[in-house]
N, C-alpha and C positions, 0 to 999 in steps of 0.2 A: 564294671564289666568283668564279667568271669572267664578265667582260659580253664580247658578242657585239653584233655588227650587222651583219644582216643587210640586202642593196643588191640588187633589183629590179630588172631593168630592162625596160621596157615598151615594145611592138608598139606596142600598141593604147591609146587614149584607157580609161582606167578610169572605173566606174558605182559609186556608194556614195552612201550616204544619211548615216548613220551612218560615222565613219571606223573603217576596222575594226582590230582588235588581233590581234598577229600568234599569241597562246595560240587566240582566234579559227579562225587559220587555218591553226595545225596540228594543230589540235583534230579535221578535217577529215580531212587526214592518216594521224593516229593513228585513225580510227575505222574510217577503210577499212582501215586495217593488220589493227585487231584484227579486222576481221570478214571475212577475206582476199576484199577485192575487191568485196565484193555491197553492194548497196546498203543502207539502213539506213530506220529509219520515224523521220519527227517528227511523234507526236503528244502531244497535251496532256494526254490521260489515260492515259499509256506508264508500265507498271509498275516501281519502285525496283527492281526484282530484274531489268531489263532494260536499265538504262540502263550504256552506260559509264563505267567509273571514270578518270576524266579527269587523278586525280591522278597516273598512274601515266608522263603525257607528260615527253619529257627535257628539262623547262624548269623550274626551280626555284619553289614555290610557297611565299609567304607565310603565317606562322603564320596570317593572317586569312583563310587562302580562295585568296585571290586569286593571280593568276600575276606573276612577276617579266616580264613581259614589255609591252611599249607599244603604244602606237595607231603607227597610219600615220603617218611624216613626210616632208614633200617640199617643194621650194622651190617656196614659193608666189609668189614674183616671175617665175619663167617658165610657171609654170601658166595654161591657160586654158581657162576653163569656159563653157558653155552648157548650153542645156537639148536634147535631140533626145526623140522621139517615141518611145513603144514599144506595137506596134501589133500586135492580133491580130483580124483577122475573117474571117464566114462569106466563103468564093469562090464566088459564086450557080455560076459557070463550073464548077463541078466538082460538080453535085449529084447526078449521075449516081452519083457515087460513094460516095454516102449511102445505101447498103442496110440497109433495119429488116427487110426480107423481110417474114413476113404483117403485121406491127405495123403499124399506123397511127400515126405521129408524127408532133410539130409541132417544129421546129427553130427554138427561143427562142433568138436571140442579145443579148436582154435578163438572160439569167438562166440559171444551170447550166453543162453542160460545154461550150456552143458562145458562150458571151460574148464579147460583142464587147469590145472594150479601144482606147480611144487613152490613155494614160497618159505626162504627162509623165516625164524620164527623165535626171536629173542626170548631167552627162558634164565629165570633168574629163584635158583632153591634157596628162600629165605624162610624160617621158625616163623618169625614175626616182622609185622610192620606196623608203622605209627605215625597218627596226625595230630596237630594242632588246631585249634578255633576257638574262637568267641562264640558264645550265646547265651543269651538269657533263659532259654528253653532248653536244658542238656536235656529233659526226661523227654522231650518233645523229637530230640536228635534221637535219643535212644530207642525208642519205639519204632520211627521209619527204618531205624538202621534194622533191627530186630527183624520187622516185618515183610522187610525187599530185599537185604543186601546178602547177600550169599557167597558172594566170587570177587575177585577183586580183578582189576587188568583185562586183557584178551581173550579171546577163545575160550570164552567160560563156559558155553556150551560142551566143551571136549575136556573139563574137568580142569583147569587150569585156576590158579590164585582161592582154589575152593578155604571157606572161612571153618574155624572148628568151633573158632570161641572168638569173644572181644568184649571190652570192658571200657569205659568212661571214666576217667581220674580228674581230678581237679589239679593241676599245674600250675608251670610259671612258664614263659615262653619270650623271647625279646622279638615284637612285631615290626621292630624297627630294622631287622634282616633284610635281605632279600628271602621270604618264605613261601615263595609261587609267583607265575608269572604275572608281571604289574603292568600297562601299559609305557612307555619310555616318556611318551611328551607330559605325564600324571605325577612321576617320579619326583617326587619334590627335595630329597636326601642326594648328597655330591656324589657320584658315584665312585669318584677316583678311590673313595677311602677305602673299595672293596677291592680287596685283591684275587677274587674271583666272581667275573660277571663277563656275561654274558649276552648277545644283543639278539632277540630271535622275533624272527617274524611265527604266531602263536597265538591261540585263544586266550580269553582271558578272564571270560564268562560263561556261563553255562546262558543255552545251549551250546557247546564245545562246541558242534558239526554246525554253527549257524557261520556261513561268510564274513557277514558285519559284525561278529564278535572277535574276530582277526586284529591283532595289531601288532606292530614292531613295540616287542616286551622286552622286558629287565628279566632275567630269571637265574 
């Protein structure tokens, strides 16, 4: 089995809460693939007989579930992070252009579709970032990655974690870390020996935003 690492390289300051994992983010990829180009629903009561089969991505998956692949890595000695603002409101200037025609409406920007938002907004200026995986398929990874992946993190619409370049290397990597989050009752390695771990309640498969891929992880 082959490791790969995959090398990023960044425009733009990247936005993450969560560090994200790169099954994560070609999970993304593979779904625009399979549903040529259109967009796709996340919702919470989305029926089994419609979701995608995500094992089917060309990155090698773990008897437990889980994907052979890692969270984000970057050198965090030239990283530097602050917070910026992410901000949405009503423009009184343009009300003109709020047509309900005969409706009588009141334009709540406390609540529903016109809310107002200042939401702080973790921003982290890194050169580059870098992931690890398995696959028997790299040119199969490189393609999706080529053909969807543009932005990496948050608010990639408002130009954020935007990509310039990225490359595919053959590596070495020890998968016997903690290298993304694992389920805890799956975890079969002692964990005392780790002297940094951590217990999170957290996704642990793609789709991230699905409930039942929820579990108290190792990370």
């Amino acid at each position: 089995m082959q490791t790969y690492k995959i090398i990023f390289k960044l425009a733009t300051p990247v936005s993450f809460i969560d560090i994200p994992t790169f099954d994560g983010i070609l999970s993304y990829a593979f779904a625009r693939e399979k549903l040529k180009g259109q967009g796709f629903a996340q919702k919470l009561n989305i029926a089994k007989e419609v979701l995608i089969d995500f094992s089917e991505m060309p990155i090698v998956m773990h008897e437990k579930g889980y994907f052979m692949a890692s969270r984000m890595f970057w050198n965090e000695t030239k990283a530097i992070e602050h917070t910026q603002r992410w901000r949405k409101r009503w423009a009184n200037q343009h009300d003109e252009i709020a047509d309900f025609g005969k409706q009588i409406r009141k334009v709540r920007i406390n609540a529903g579709e016109f809310k107002s938002y200042d939401m702080p907004l973790r921003v982290v200026a890194i050169d580059k970032v870098w992931f690890y995986f398995q696959s028997e398929s790299m040119h199969e990874v490189d393609r999706l990655v080529r053909k969807w992946i543009f932005f990496l993190g948050k608010k990639r619409s408002q130009g954020y974690g935007e990509i310039s370049f990225f490359n595919i290397e053959k590596a070495e990597f020890d998968f016997s870390k903690i290298f993304r989050p694992i389920p805890a009752e799956s975890f079969e390695l002692d964990l005392q020996k780790f002297e940094k771990i951590e217990i999170r309640y957290c996704a642990w498969k793609p789709p991230y935003w699905l409930p039942e891929n929820f579990a108290q992880c190792v990370v």
